[in-house]
C-alpha positions as CSV (number, residue, x, y, z in Angstrom):
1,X,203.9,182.6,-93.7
2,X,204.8,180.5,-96.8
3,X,206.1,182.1,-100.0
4,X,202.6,182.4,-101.5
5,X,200.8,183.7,-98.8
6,X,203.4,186.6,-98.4
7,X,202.8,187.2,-102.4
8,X,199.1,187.3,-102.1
9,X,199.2,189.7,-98.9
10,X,201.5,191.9,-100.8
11,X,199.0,191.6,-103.7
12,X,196.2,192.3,-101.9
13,X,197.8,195.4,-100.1
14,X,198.6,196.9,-103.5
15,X,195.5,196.4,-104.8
16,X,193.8,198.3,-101.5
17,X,196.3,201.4,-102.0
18,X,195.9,201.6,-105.6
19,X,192.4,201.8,-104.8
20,X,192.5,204.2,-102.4
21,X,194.8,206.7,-103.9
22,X,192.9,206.4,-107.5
23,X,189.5,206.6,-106.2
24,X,189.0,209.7,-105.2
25,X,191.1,211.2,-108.5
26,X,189.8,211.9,-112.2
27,X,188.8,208.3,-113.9
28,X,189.9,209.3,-117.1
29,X,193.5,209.7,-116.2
30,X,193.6,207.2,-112.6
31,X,191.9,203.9,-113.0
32,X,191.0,202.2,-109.9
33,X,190.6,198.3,-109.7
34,X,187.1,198.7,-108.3
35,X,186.0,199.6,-111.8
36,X,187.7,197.4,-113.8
37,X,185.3,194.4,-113.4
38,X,182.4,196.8,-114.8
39,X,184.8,197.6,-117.9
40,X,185.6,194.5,-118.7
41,X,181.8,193.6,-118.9
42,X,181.6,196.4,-121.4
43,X,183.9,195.5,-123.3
44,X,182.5,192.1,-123.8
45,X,179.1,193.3,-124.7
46,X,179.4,197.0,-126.0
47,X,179.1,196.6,-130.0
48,X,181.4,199.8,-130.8
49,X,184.5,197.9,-129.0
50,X,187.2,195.7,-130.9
51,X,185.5,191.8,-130.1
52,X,188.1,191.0,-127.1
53,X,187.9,187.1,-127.3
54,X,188.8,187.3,-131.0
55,X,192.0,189.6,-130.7
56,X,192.8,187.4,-127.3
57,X,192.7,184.2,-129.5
58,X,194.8,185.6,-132.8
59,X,197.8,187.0,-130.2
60,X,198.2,183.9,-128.0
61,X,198.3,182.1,-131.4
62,X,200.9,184.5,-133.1
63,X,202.9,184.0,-129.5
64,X,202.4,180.1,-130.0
65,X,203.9,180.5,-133.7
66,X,206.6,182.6,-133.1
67,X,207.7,180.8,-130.1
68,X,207.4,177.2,-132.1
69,X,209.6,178.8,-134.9
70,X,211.9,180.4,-132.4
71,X,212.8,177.1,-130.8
72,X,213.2,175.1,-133.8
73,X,215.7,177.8,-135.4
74,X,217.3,178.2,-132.2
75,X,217.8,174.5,-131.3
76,X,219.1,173.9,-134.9
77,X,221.4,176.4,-135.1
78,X,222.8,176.5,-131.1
79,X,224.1,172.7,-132.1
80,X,225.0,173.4,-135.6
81,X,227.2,176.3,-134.3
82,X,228.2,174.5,-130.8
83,X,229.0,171.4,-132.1
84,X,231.5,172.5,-134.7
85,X,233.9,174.8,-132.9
86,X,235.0,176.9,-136.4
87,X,231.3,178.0,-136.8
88,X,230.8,178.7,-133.2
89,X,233.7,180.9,-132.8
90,X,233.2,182.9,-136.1
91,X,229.6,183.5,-135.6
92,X,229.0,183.7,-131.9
93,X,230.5,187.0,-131.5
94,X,227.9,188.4,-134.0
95,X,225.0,186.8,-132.8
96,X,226.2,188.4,-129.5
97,X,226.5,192.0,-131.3
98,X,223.0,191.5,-132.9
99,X,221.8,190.7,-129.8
100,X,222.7,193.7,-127.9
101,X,221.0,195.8,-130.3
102,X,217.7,197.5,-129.5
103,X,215.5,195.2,-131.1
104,X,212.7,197.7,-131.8
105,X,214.6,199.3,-134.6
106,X,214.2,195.8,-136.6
107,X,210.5,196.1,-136.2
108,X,209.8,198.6,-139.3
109,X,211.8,196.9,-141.8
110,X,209.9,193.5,-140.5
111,X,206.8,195.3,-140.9
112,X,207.7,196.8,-144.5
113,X,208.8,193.0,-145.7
114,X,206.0,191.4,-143.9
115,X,203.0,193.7,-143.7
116,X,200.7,195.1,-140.9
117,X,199.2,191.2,-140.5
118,X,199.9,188.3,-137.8
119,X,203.4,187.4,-139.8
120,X,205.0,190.6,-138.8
121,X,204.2,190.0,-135.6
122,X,205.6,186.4,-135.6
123,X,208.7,187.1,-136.8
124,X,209.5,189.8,-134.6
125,X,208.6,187.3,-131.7
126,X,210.7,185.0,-133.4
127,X,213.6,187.5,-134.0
128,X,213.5,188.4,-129.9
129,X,213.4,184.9,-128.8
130,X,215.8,183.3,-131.2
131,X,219.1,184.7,-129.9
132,X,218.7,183.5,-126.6
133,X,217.7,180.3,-127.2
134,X,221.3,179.7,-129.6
135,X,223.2,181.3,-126.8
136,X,222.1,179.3,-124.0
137,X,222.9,176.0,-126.1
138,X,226.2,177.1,-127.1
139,X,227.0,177.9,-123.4
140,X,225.2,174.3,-122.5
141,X,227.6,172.7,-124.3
142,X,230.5,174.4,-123.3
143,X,230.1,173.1,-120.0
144,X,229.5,169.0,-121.2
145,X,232.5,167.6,-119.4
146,X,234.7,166.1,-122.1
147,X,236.4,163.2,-120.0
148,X,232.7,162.0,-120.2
149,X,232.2,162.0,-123.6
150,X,235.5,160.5,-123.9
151,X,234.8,157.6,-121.3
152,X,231.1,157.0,-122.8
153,X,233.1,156.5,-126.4
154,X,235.5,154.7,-125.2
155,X,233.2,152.2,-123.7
156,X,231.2,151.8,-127.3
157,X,228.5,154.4,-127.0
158,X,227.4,156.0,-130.3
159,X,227.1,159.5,-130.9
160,X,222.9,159.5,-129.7
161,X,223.6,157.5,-126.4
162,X,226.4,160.1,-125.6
163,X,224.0,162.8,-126.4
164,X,221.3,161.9,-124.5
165,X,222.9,160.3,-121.4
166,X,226.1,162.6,-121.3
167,X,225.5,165.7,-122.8
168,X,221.8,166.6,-122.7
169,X,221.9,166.4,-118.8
170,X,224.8,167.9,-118.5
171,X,223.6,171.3,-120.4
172,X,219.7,171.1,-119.7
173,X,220.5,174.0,-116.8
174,X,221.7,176.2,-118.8
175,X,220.0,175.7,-121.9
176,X,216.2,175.4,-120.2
177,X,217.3,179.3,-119.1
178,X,217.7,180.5,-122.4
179,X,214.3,178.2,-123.5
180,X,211.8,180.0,-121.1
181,X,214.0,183.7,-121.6
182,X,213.1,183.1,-125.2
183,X,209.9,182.2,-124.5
184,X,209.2,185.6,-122.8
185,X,210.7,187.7,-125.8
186,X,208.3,186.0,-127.9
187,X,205.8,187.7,-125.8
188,X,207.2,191.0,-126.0
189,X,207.9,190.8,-129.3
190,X,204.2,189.9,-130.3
191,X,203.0,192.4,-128.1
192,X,205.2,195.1,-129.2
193,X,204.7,194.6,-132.5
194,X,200.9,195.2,-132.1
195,X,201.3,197.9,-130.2
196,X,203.7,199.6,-133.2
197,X,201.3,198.3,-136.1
198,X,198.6,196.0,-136.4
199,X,195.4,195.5,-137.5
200,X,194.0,193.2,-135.3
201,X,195.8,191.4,-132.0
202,X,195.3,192.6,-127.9
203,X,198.0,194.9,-128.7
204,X,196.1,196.8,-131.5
205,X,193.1,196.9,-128.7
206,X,195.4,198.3,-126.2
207,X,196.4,201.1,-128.7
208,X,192.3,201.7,-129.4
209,X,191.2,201.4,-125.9
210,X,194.6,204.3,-125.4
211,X,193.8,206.5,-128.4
212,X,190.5,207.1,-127.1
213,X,190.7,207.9,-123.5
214,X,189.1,204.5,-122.4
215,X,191.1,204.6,-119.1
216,X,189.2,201.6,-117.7
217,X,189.0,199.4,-121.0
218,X,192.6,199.9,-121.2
219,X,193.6,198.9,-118.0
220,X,191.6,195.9,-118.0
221,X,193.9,195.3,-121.5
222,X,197.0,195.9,-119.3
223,X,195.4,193.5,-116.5
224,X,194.8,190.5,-119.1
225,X,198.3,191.0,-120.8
226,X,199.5,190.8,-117.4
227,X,197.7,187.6,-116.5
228,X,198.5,185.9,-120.2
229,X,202.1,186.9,-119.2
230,X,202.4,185.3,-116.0
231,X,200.4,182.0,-117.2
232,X,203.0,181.7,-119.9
233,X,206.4,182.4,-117.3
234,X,204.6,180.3,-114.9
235,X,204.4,176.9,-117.3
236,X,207.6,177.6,-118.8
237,X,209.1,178.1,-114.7
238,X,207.7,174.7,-114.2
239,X,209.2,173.3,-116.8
240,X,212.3,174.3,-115.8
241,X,212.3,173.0,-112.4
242,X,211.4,169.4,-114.3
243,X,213.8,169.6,-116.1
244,X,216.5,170.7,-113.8
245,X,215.3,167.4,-111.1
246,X,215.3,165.3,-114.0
247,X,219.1,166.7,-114.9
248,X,219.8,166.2,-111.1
């Protein structure tokens, strides 16, 4: 059996035991799969329910934001701080230190500054996804093999030629890692956020559908974050693998 065929036979099984173990049990407190269809069909129609589509639409595009501003900030300042040495070594090891802090105790002073809309949530996305985006360029360029900068100079190559034919390839491994790790802490940090405080977003529906006992509704919610999750790792995982072939 190939890879996916093992993956969709493990799916598959899950999906039979889950059933059979949360059938026969109370639906407000086991959800089984069968019923999920049915829910989401309610929740599409059923007046008295957030409008799914909506919230769907404004988190993908507070994901999209925080992600774009994420990369841009990150990119900037992993080359500002990797390309001159005195920066990188004064600054890295606090990046580092902010980085190992539990990143949901930033979340109320965000939310204070920014308020309970969509720019709260973006900057917490962007706050998660921006320290591993500068690390992973920093380490990328660590690893540029010097004797091929110096060769490529040495045989009249200006400073973009070396970058793009020397030192991108050689730090596109590493550096496409931290891109797609940011990119999934731009998730969580979206979601998370509307999950603490929002107004609007599929987190704030999650925390509706949870509040009132809507077992069903809020699995489906945990099914489609699931899905928007795995869509998003899945692009950014074949991204990678170009770029890694096209680094060789």
């Amino acid at each position: 059996m190939t890879v996916l065929a093992w993956r969709a036979a493990i799916l598959l099984g899950s999906v039979i035991v889950w059933e059979a173990v949360a059938r026969p049990l109370n639906p407000v407190l086991y959800i089984a799969p069968s019923r999920l269809p049915a829910a989401l069909v309610r929740m599409l129609n059923v007046r008295d329910l957030p409008p799914l589509p909506g919230h769907v639409w404004l988190t993908v595009t507070e994901i999209v934001a925080a992600y774009a501003l994420a990369l841009a900030a990150g990119l900037w300042l992993g080359f500002l701080l990797g390309l001159r040495r005195t920066l990188g070594r004064i600054y890295e090891p606090l990046l580092a230190a902010l980085y190992a802090v539990p990143s949901v105790v930033w979340y109320p002073s965000l939310m204070l500054f920014f308020g309970l809309g969509p720019a709260s949530k973006i900057a917490f996305g962007l706050f998660l996804a921006v320290f591993p985006i500068v690390l992973s360029v920093l380490a990328g360029i660590r690893q540029v093999p010097q004797h091929l900068v110096t060769v490529a100079v040495s045989m009249g190559a200006g400073p973009a030629v070396v970058f793009r034919k020397v030192m991108l390839p050689a730090m596109a491994s590493t550096m496409v890692g931290g891109l797609r790790a940011g990119l999934a802490l731009s998730v969580v940090g979206v979601l998370v956020g509307e999950i603490l405080g929002a107004r609007a977003g599929l987190g704030y529906v999650i925390n509706y559908a949870y509040g009132l006992l809507m077992t069903e509704e809020y699995g489906v919610l945990v099914m489609l974050v699931a899905a928007t999750v795995l869509a998003i790792d899945g692009a950014g995982a074949l991204v990678e693998a170009r770029v890694k072939r096209w680094a060789g």
